[in-house]
C-alpha positions in Angstrom: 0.0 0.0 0.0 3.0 2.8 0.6 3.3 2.8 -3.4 0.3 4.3 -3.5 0.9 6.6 -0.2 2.8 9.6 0.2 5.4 10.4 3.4 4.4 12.9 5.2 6.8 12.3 8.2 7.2 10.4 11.2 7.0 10.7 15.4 8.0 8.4 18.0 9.6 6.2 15.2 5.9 5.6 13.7 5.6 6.9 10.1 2.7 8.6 8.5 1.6 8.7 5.3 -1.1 10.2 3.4 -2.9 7.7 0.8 -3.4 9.0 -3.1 -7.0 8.7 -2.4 -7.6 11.1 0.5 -6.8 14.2 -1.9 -10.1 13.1 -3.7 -11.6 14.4 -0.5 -10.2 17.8 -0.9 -10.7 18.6 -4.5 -14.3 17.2 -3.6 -14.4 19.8 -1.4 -13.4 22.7 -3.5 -16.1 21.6 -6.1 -18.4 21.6 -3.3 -18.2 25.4 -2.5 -17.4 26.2 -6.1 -21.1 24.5 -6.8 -22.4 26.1 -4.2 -21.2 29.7 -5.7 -19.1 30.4 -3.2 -15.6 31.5 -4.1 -11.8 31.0 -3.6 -12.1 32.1 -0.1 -14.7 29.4 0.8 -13.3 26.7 -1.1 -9.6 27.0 1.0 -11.7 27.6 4.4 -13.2 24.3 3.8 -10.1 22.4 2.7 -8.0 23.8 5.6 -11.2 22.8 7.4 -11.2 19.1 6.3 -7.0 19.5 6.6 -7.6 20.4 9.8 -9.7 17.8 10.8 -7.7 14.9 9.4 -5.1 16.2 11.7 -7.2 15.6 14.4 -7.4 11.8 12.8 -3.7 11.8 12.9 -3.6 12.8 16.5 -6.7 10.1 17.7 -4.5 7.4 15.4 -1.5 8.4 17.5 -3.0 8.1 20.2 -3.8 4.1 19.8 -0.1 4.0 18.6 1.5 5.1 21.3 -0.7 3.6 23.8 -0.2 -0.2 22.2 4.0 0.9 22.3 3.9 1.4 25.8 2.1 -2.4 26.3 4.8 -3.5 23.8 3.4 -3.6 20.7 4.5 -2.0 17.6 3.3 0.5 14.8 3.6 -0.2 11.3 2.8 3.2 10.3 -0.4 5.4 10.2 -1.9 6.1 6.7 -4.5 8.5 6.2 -7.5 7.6 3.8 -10.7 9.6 2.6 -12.8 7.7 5.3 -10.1 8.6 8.2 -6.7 7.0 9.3 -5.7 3.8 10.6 -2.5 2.8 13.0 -1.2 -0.6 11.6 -0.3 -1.8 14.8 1.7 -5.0 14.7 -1.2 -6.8 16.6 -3.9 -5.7 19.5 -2.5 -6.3 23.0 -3.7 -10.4 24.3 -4.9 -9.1 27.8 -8.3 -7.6 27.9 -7.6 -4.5 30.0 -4.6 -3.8 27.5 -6.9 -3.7 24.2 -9.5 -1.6 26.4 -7.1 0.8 26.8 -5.6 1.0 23.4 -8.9 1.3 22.0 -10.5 3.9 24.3 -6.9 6.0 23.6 -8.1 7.4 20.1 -11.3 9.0 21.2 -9.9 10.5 24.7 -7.8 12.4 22.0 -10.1 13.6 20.2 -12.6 14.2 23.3 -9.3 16.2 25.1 -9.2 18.0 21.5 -12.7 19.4 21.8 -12.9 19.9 25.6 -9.4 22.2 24.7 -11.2 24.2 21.9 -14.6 24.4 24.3 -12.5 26.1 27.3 -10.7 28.2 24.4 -14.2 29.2 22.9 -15.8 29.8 26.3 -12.8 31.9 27.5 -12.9 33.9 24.1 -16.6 34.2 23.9 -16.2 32.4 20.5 -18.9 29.4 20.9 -22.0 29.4 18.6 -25.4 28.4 18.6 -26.2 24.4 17.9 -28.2 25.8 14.8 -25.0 27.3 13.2 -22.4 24.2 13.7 -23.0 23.3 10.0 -21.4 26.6 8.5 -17.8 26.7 7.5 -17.0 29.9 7.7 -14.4 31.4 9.1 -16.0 32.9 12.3 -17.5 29.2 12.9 -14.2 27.6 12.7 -13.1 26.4 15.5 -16.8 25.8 17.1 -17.0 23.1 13.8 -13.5 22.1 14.9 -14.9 21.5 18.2 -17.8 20.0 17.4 -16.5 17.4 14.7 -14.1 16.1 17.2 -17.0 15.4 19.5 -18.6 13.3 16.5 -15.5 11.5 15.6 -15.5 10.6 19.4 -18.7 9.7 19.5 -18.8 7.6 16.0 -15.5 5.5 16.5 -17.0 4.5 19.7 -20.3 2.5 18.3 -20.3 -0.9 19.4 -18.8 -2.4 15.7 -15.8 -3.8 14.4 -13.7 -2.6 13.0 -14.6 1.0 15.2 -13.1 1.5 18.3 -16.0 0.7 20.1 -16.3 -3.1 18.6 -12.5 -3.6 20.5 -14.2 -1.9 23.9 -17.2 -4.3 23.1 -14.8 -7.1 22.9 -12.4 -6.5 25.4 -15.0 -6.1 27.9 -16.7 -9.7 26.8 -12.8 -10.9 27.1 -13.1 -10.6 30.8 -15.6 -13.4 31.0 -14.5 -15.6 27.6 -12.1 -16.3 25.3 -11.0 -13.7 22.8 -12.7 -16.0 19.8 -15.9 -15.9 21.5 -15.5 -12.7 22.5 -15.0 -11.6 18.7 -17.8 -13.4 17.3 -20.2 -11.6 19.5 -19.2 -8.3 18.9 -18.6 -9.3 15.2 -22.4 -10.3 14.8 -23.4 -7.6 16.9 -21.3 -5.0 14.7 -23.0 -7.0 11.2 -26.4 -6.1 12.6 -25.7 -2.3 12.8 -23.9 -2.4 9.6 -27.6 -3.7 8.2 -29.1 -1.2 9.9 -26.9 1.3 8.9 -27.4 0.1 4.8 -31.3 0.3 5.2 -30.9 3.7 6.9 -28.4 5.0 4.4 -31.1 4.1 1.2 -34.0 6.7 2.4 -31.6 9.4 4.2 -27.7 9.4 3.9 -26.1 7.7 1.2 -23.1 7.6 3.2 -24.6 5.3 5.6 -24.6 2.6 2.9 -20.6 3.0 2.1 -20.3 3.0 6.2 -22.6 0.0 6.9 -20.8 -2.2 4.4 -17.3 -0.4 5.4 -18.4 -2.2 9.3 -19.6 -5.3 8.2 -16.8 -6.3 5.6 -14.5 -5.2 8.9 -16.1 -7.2 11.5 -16.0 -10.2 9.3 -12.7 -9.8 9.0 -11.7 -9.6 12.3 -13.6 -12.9 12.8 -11.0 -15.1 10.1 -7.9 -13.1 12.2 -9.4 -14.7 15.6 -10.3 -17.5 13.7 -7.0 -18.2 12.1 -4.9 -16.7 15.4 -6.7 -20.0 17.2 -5.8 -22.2 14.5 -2.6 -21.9 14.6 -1.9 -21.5 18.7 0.6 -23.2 20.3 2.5 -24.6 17.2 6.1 -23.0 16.1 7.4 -22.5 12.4 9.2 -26.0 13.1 6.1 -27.5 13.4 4.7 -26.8 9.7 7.8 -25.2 7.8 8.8 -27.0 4.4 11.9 -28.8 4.4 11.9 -30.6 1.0 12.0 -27.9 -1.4 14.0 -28.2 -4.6 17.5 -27.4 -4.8 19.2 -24.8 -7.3 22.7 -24.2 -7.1 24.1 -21.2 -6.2 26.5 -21.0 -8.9 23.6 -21.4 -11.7 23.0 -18.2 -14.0 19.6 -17.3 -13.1 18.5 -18.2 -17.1 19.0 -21.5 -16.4 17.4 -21.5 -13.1 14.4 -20.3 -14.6 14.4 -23.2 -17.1 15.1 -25.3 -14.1 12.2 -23.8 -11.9 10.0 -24.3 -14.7 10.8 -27.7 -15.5 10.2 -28.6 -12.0 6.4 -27.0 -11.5 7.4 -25.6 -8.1 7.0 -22.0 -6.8 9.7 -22.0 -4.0 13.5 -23.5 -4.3 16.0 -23.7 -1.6 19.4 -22.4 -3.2 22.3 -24.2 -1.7 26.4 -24.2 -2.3 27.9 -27.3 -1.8 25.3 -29.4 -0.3 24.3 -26.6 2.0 20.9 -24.7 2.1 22.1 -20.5 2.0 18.7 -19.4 1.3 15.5 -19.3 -0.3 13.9 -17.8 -3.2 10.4 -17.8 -5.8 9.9 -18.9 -9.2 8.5 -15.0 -9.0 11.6 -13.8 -7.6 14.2 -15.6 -10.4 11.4 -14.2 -13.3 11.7 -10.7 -12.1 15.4 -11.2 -12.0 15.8 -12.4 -15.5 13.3 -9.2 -16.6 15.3 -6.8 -15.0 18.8 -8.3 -17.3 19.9 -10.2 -14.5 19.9 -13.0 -16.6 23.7 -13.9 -16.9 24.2 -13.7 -13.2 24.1 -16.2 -10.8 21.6 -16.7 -8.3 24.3 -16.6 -5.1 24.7 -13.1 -6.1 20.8 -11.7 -5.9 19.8 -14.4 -4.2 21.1 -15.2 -1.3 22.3 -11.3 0.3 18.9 -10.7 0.4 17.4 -13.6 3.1 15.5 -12.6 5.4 14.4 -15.5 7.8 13.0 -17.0 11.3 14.1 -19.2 13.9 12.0 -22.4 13.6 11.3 -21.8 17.3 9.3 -18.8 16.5 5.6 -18.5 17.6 3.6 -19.0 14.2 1.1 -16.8 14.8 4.5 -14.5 14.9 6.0 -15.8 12.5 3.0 -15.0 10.0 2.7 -11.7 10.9 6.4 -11.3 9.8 4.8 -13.1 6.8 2.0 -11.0 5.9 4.4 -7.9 6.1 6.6 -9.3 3.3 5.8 -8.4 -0.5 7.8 -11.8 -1.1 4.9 -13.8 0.4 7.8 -16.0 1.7 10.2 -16.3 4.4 13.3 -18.7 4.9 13.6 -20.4 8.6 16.7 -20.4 10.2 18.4 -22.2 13.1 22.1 -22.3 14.5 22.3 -19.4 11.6 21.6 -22.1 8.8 18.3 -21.8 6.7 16.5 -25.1 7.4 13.1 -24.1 5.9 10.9 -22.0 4.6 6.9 -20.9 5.2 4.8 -19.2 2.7 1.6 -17.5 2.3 -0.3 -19.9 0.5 1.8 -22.5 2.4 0.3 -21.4 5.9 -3.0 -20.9 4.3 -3.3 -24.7 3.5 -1.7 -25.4 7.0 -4.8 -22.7 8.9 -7.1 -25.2 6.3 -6.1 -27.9 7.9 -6.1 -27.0 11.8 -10.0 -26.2 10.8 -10.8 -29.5 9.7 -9.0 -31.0 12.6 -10.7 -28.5 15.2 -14.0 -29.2 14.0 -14.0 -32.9 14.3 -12.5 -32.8 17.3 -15.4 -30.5 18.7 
């Protein structure tokens, strides 16, 4: 996704980036006014507005960040889309209390936001009448500021995955059942608004509709991450890791080990020198090699400087993580510092397959 993002910059080690998408937003925004007859003027108020505003998003998102870094857990980075920004945290915190608290963190920012601008207001003698909070003018700035941040509150913390409020909902269940459990009930719960919301959205709102299905593809997705989290509990890499992978020598020009690779009908190859495994690669990786004029080269040389691997004593659920992170779709596995392995995307989804079939005969 950062091809498609922008850097905007970075705090606490956590980056930030601004998605191509979200300046759709903005130029929407400017046709808005324009359409509206207003003029240049307007048209910026309401961008910086909207600018503004996201920052806020930036702030609540930061908020979940650094909360989740002080329980342990790290951030990915923080992109910002049309319909608001999301913290790629490296997982949500295992004990109950600990995902209560990460999750409640983005809308205390945004409530300490508005209760900031309210005692500003008040103090200035700048707060407006309820009737006027849907101007954007200039004198109303602030009071909008104000109020929006009280909505963004508000609306992250309905009762739905993947809101804020569907991780409250859940961590709270979590006291009294396990996590899965916990998630389906919030998830279903979550579905139901997202109906709701759809039906709601066809005779008032359009933007209700894009919301509802926005929660309900969410909370089903956080059901097949529970789902496959309990799947693959209490196994290592070890446990599931291939070991009997084709061979290509080190020394072989990557022409020929493309010939090779597709000879064999494989799509991962250990590469070895000598009789020992150095590293893995794809039949993906050697084509893009042999595009890019690589062809004469051996494989040693791309190959192998590039292997990025886990012990096979890692935690899977770990280990896939790590996985689902890397745009090779494939990682080697490594112990004493020799690759002995290697896991794959499709490989782990055949393996999370499996654990299902064997989980629901034994229940």
């Amino acid at each position: 996704m950062k091809q498609w993002s922008l850097y905007a910059g970075s705090f606490a080690g956590i980056k930030v980036f601004i998605h191509w998408s979200f300046w759709i937003i903005i130029a929407w925004i400017f046709m808005l006014h324009f359409q509206m007859g207003h003029g240049w003027a307007e048209g910026v108020n309401g961008a910086v507005f909207v600018l503004a505003l996201f920052g806020c998003v930036v702030l609540h998102e930061f908020g979940h960040a650094l909360t989740a870094k002080s329980y342990g857990v790290p951030t990915r980075n923080i992109t910002l889309y049309p319909i608001g920004g999301i913290a790629s945290l490296e997982k949500m915190p295992d004990k109950p209390g600990q995902e209560l608290a990460v999750a409640l963190a983005g809308p205390a920012v945004n409530v300490v936001i508005a209760g900031g601008l309210y005692l500003w207001l008040k103090s200035s003698g700048g707060l407006m009448p309820l009737s006027e909070m849907d101007h954007m003018g200039g004198g109303n700035f602030w009071f909008n500021l104000m109020a929006a941040n009280v909505i963004l509150a508000g609306f992250n913390l309905i009762p739905a995955f993947p809101m804020d409020g569907g991780r409250v909902l859940r961590a709270l269940l979590a006291y009294r059942m396990d996590k899965l459990k916990a998630t389906n009930i919030a998830a279903r719960i979550g579905q139901l608004l997202a109906i709701v919301f759809v039906f709601l959205g066809f005779f008032t709102n359009f933007w209700l509709v894009f919301i509802g299905f926005f929660i309900y593809l969410g909370a089903g997705g956080e059901v097949a991450y529970e789902r496959q989290k309990a799947s693959l509990k209490g196994l290592l890499v070890r446990d599931v890791m291939l070991t009997k992978l084709p061979v290509l020598s080190a020394d072989a020009a990557i022409s020929e080990a493309v010939k090779d690779a597709i000879a064999s009908q494989e799509r991962l190859f250990f590469v070895g020198i000598d009789g020992q495994i150095q590293g893995v690669t794809s039949f993906n990786e050697l084509l893009e090699a042999h595009k890019n004029s690589a062809s004469e080269r051996s494989i040693g040389e791309i190959i192998i400087p590039h292997v990025e691997g886990v012990s096979e004593h890692t935690d899977l659920n770990t280990a896939v993580r790590k996985l689902m992170g890397n745009p090779k779709k494939y990682i080697a596995v490594t112990h004493g510092g020799q690759v002995t392995g290697a896991i794959s995307q499709k490989h782990i989804e055949d393996v999370i397959s499996i654990q299902d079939q064997i989980n629901k005969k034994a229940s």
